[in-house]
N, C-alpha and C positions, 0 to 999 in steps of 0.2 A: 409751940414747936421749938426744937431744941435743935443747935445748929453745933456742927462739928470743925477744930481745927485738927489736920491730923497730920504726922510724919511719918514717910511709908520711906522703906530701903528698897533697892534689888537684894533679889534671891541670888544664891549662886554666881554674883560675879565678881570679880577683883579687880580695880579698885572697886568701890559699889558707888551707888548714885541714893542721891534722897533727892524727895518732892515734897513741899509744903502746899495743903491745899483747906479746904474748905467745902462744908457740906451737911444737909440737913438728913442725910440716909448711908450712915457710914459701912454698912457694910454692900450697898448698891453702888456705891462709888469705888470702892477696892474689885468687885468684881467686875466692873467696866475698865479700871486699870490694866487688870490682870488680863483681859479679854482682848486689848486693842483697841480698845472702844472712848479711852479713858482723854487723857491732856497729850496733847501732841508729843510733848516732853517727854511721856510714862510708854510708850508705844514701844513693844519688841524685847519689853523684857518682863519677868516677873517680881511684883512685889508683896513685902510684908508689913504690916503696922506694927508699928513701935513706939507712934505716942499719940494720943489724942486730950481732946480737951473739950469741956462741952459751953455752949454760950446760950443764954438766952433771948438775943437778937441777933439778926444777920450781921449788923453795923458792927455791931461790937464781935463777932469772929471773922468779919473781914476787916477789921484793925487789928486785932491778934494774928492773921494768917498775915499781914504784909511786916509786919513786925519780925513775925518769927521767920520769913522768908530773907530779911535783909540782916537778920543778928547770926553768924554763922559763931560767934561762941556760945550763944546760948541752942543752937544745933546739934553742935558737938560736945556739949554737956549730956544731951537727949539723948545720943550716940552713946556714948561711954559708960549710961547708968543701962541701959540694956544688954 
């Protein structure tokens, strides 16, 4: 099984927000974001992916999602090539 790191933006708002997160069904996790349904964080707005990353163990993408959650240059590198 194949486990997902991914960076999701707001849609339509200014400034915008990102959410770094993790997950093994990346498109069931964007539409439980997008739903209300998602991370406390993601609730009341809508989002889009913009970067993902794939691991093949959980350990090893929840060391890359806490990584990429506390590097805000290597975020907004992510930001700037999309």
């Amino acid at each position: 099984m194949l486990f997902y790191v991914y960076l999701i933006k707001t849609i339509n708002r200014k400034p915008f927000k990102t959410y770094v997160g993790y997950t093994n069904n990346l498109q069931k996790r964007l539409i439980k974001h997008n739903s209300n349904k998602g991370a406390k964080a993601t609730k009341g707005y809508k989002w889009e992916l913009i970067f993902k990353k794939s691991f093949n163990t959980k350990s090893a993408a929840m060391s890359y999602e806490y990584k990429l959650k506390k590097d805000r240059k290597k975020r907004s590198s992510i930001l700037k090539s999309n």
